[in-house]
C-alpha positions in Angstrom: 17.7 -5.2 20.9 16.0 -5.2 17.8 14.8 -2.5 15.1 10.7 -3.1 14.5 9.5 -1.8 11.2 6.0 -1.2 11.0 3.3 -0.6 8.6 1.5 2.3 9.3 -1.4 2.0 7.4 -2.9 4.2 5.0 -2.7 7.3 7.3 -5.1 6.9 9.9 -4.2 6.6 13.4 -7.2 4.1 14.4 -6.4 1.7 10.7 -2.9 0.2 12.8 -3.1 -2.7 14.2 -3.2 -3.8 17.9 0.7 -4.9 17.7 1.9 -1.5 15.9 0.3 0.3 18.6 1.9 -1.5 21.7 5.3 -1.0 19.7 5.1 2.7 19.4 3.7 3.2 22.8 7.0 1.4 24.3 9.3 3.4 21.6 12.6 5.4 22.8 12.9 6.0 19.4 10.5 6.5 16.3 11.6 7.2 12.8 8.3 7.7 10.4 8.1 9.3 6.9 6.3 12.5 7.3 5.1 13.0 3.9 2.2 10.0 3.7 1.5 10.2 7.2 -1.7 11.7 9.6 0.2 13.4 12.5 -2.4 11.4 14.4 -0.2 8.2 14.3 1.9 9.9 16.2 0.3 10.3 19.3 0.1 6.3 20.1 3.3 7.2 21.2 5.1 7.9 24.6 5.0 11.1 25.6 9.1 10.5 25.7 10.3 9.5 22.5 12.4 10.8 20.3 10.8 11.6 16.7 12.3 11.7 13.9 10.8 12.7 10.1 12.8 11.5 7.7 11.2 12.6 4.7 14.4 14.8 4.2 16.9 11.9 4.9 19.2 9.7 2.8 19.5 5.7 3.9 22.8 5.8 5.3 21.3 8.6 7.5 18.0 6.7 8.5 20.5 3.3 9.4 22.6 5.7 11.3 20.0 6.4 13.7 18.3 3.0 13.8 21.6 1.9 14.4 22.8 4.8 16.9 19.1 3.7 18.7 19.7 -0.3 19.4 22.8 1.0 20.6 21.9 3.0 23.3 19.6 0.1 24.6 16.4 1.9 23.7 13.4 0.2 21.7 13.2 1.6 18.0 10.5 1.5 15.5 10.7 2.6 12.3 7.1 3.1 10.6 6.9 2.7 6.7 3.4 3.9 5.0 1.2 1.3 4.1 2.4 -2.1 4.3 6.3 -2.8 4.7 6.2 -5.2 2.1 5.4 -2.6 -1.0 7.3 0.3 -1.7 9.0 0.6 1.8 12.5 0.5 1.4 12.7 -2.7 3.5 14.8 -4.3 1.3 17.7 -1.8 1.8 17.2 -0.7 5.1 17.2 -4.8 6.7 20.3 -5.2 4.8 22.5 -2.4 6.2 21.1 -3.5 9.6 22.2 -7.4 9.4 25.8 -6.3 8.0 25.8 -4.1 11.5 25.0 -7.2 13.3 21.7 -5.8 14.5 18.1 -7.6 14.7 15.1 -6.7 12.9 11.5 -7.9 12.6 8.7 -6.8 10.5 5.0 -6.0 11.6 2.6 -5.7 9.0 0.1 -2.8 8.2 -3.1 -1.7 5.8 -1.5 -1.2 2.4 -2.6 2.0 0.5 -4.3 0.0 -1.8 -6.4 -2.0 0.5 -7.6 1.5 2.2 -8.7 2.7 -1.8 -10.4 -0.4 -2.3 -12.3 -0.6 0.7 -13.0 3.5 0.6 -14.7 3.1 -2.9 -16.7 0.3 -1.3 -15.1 -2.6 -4.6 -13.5 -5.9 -4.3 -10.6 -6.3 -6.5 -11.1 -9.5 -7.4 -14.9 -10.6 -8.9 -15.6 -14.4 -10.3 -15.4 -14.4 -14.0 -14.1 -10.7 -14.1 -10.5 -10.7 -12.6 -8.7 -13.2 -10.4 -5.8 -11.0 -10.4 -4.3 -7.2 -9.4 -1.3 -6.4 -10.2 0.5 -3.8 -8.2 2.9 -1.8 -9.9 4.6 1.7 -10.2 5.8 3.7 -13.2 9.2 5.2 -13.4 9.5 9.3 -13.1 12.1 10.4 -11.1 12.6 7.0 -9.4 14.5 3.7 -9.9 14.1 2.1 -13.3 11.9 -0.5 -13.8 13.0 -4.2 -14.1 12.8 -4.9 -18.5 9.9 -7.4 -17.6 8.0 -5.7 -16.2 6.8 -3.0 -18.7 2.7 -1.7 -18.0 2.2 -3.0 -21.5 3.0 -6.3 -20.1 0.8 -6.2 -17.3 -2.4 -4.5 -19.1 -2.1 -7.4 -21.7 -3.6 -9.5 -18.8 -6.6 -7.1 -18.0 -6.5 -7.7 -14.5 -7.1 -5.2 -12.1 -4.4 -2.6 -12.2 -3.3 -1.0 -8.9 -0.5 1.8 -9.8 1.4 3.6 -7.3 3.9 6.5 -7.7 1.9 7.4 -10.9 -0.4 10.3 -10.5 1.5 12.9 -12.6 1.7 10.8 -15.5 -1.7 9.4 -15.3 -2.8 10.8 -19.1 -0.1 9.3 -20.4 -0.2 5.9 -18.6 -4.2 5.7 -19.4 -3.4 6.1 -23.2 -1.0 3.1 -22.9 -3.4 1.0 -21.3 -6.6 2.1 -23.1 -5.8 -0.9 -26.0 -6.0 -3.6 -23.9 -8.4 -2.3 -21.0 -10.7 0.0 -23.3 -12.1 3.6 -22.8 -14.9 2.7 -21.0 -13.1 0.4 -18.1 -13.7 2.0 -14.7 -10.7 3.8 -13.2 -10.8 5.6 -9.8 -8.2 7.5 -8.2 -7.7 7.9 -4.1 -5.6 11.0 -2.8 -4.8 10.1 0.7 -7.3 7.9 2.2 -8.3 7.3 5.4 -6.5 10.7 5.8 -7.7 14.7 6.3 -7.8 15.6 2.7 -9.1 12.4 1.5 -10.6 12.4 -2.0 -12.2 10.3 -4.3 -12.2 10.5 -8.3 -14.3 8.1 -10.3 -14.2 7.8 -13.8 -12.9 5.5 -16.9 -9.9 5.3 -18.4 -10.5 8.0 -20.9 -11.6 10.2 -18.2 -9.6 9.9 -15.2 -6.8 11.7 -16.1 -9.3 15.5 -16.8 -10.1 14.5 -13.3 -6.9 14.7 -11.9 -6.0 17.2 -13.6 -9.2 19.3 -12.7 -8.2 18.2 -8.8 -4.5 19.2 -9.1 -3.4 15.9 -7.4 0.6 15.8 -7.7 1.3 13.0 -4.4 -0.1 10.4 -2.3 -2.3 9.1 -4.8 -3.3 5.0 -5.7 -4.9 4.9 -8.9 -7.4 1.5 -9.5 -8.4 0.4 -12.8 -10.7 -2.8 -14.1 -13.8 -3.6 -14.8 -13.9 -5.3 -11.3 -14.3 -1.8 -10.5 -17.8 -1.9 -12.0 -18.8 -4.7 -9.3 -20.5 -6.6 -12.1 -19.6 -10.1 -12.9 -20.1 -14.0 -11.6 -20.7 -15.4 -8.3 -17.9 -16.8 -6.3 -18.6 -21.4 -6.3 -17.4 -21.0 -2.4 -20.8 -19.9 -1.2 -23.1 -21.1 -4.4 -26.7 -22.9 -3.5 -25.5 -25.6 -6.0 -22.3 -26.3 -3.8 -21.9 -29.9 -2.2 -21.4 -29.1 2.1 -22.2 -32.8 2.9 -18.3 -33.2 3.8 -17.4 -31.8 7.3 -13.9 -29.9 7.8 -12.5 -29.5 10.9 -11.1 -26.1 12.7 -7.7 -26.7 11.3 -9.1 -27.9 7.7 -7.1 -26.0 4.4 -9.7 -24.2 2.5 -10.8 -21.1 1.1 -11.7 -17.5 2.9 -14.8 -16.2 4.5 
């Protein structure tokens, strides 16, 4: 038997994909964190699983159950918010479940960021603007940072800045950014989107944080900031008039997006 961790998305029950929903819906066993998620996730699955919040649980707890779950024969999920591979515990939780000798795989979902971006209607990444985000977190009550990787370090690139795990320190982290980026660079913040209780906060970086403030916003929160933001800048080469198409590619050809 195996242990699925799946990305729940953003929040919504209809942003999962196709896979996460036939995995819940043939769950004995679901383990979800109840603080970032809409209760209507929930209800993809059967009608006789066992739920379990662990918002109020340590690991050893959580890999307890997953544990406990496989055992029994049944088919366990356990759903992470956004996408498994940011800010999920993954890490910690696969490990403790190999040294029990017991299978896991991984199933992908709509990171938080993603669902901000695409709520705020802005691509992250605009020719001759930024190429690059960077997704980060700040340290609060939370695991230190690695030395390298300090948000003066990151804002020295200007790219677009995706923070996470950073709204109550967001006057503090706009001053330390405000060199490099400016006052007048775009920042927006996204309280739980795609969920009830979604809301949007646009501003720069001088501003955002009065915004916040104003909106009392303590959780759940992605905060965006670059002048990508501003959907101003270049046009991409990949679909330019001026572009050379005489050479054919083939279905299975390497080349850039759509």
């Amino acid at each position: 038997m195996t242990v699925h961790f799946v990305g729940a998305g953003p929040g919504a029950a209809d942003l999962l994909t196709v896979r996460a929903t036939r995995l819940l819906a043939a769950a004995d066993l679901v383990l979800y964190p109840g603080t970032y998620l809409d209760p209507g996730v929930l209800e993809h699955c059967g009608p006789a699983a066992e739920l379990v919040d662990t918002q109020h649980l340590d690991l050893d707890r959580i890999t307890h159950l997953l544990v406990r779950g496989v055992a029994g024969g049944g088919n366990v999920v356990r759903l992470t918010s956004g996408d498994p591979s940011l800010y999920s515990a993954l890490a910690e939780q696969t490990r403790r479940l190999t040294a029990a000798g017991v299978a896991w795989d991984v199933t992908p979902g709509v990171p938080a960021y993603a669902a901000a971006a695409a709520l705020v209607g802005r691509e992250l990444t605009v020719p001759l603007v930024a190429q690059s985000v960077v997704l980060t977190r700040t340290r609060a009550r939370s695991t230190p940072m690695p030395e390298s990787e300090s948000l003066e370090r990151f804002a020295a690139t200007r790219a677009t800045l995706v923070l996470h795990l950073a709204i109550r320190r967001v006057r503090e982290l706009m001053a330390e950014i405000e060199p490099e980026y400016g006052a007048d660079c775009p920042a927006v913040v996204v309280h739980r989107a795609s969920q009830p209780g979604e809301l949007v906060l646009r501003g720069t970086v001088a501003t955002i944080a009065d915004a916040v403030e104003r909106a009392g916003l303590r959780q759940a929160a992605v905060v965006l900031v670059g002048r990508a933001l501003a959907n101003d800048g270049g046009e991409s080469f990949l679909y330019a008039p001026s572009r050379d198409r005489s050479e054919t590619r083939g279905p299975g050809a390497a080349g850039g997006g759509g």
